[in-house]
C-alpha positions in Angstrom: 124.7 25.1 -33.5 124.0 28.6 -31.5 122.4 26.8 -28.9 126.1 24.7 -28.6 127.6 27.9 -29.0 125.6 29.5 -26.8 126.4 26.7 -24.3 130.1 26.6 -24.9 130.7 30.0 -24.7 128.7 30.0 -20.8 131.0 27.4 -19.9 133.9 29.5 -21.2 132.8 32.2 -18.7 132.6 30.2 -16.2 135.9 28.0 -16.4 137.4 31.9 -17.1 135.7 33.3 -13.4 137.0 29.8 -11.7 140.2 30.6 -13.3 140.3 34.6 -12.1 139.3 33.9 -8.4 141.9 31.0 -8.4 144.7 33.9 -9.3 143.2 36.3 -7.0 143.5 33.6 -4.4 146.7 32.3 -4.8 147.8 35.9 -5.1 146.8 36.8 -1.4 148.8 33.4 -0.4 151.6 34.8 -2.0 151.4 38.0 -0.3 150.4 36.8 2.9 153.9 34.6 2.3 155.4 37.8 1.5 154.2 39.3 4.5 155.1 36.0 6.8 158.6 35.6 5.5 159.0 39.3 6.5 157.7 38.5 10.0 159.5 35.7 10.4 163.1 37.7 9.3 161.6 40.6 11.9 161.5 38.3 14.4 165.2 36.5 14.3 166.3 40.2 14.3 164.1 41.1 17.6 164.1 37.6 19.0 166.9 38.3 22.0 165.0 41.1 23.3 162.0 39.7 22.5 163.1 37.1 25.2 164.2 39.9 27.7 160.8 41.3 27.4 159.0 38.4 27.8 161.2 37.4 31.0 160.2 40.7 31.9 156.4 39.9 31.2 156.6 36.9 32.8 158.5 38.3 36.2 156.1 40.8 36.4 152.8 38.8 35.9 154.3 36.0 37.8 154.4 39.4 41.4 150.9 39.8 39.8 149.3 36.4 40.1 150.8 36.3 43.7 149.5 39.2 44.4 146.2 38.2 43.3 146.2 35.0 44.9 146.9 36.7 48.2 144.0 39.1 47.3 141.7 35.9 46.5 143.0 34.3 50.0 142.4 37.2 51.8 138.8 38.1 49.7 138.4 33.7 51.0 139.2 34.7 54.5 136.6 37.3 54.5 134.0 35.3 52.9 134.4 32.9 55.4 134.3 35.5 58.2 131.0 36.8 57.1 129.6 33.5 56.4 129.9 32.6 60.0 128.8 35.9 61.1 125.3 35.6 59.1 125.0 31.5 60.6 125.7 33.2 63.8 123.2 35.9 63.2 120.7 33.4 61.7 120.9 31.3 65.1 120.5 34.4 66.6 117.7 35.9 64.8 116.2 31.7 65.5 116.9 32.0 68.9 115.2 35.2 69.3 112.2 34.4 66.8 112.1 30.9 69.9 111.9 33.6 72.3 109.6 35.5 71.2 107.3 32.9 70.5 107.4 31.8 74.4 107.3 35.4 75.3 104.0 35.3 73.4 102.7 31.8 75.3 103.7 33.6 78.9 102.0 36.7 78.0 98.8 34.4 76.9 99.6 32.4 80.6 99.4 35.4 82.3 96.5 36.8 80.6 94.7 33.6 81.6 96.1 33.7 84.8 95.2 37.1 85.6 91.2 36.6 83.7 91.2 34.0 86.7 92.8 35.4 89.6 89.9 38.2 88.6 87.0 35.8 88.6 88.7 35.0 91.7 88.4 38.1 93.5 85.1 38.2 91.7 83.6 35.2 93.5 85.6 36.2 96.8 84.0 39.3 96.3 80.3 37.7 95.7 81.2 35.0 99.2 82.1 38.1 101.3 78.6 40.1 100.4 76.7 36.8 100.6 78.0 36.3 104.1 77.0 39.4 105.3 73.8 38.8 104.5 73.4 35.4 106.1 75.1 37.0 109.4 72.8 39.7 109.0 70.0 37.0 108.4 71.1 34.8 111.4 71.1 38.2 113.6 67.4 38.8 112.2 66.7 34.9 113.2 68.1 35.4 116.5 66.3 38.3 116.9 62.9 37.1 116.2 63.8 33.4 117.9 64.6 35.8 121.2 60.8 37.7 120.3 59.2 34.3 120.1 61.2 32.8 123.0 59.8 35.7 125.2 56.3 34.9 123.2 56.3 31.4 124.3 57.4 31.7 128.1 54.8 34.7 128.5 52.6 32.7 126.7 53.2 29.6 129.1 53.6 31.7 132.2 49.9 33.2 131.1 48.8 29.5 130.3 50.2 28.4 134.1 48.1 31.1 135.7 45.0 30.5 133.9 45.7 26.3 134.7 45.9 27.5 138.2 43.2 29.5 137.8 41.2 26.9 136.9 
């Protein structure tokens, strides 16, 4: 019998605490209805200026917006403006990035160019001193070929008189 009374008397408590936040709730309905209703008679009272105000509201964030918009157009424009700028600046900086790139092939051209026009002047250089020593050596030649020209003819004229000698 405690054990059912024990039981019962739990349940009691909590059909009682469903019961008290039930009130509680239904109370803050009721004064939230209150509160509502008060509104609601507020607003009948304030509702034609109310409207002026709003008109009001609404002119003035109706100049806003076009004001913005022309802001927004003219913050477009400028977008635009530097866009192209920075695709013309990026051909640019291409075209001078091509530039330089050739630059650097005709400086490597005319490095090569040069390194050969020296070897050049080297080899000119080496033709020039190697004839001057064959014209000095065909001088020599000519000068020993006149030595043993003279050789031979004495030698023959010497041979003649010792033929006729004998």
């Amino acid at each position: 019998d405690r054990d059912t009374d024990k039981k019962r008397i739990e349940e009691l408590l909590e059909e009682n605490m469903v019961l008290e936040i039930a009130q509680k709730q239904s109370m803050n309905e009721s004064a939230h209805l209150g509160w509502e209703l008060e509104q609601l008679s507020k607003s009948t009272d304030l509702a034609d200026s109310e409207k002026s105000f709003v008109f009001e509201l609404n002119e003035c964030a109706s100049s806003r917006i076009l004001k913005l918009e022309k802001d927004n157009q003219s913050l477009q424009n400028t977008i635009q403006e530097l866009r192209d700028a920075s695709l013309t600046s990026r051909e640019s900086s291409l075209k001078f990035v091509e530039l330089e790139k050739e630059n650097q092939q005709l400086s490597k051209k005319i490095e090569k160019l040069q390194n050969q026009i020296e070897k050049e002047k080297q080899s000119n250089q080496d033709l020039e001193t190697l004839s001057e020593e064959l014209i000095k050596d065909k001088e020599q030649l000519q000068i020993i070929m006149e030595t043993l020209k003279v050789d031979k003819d004495r030698q023959i004229k010497d041979l003649k008189q010792e033929n006729d000698h004998l």
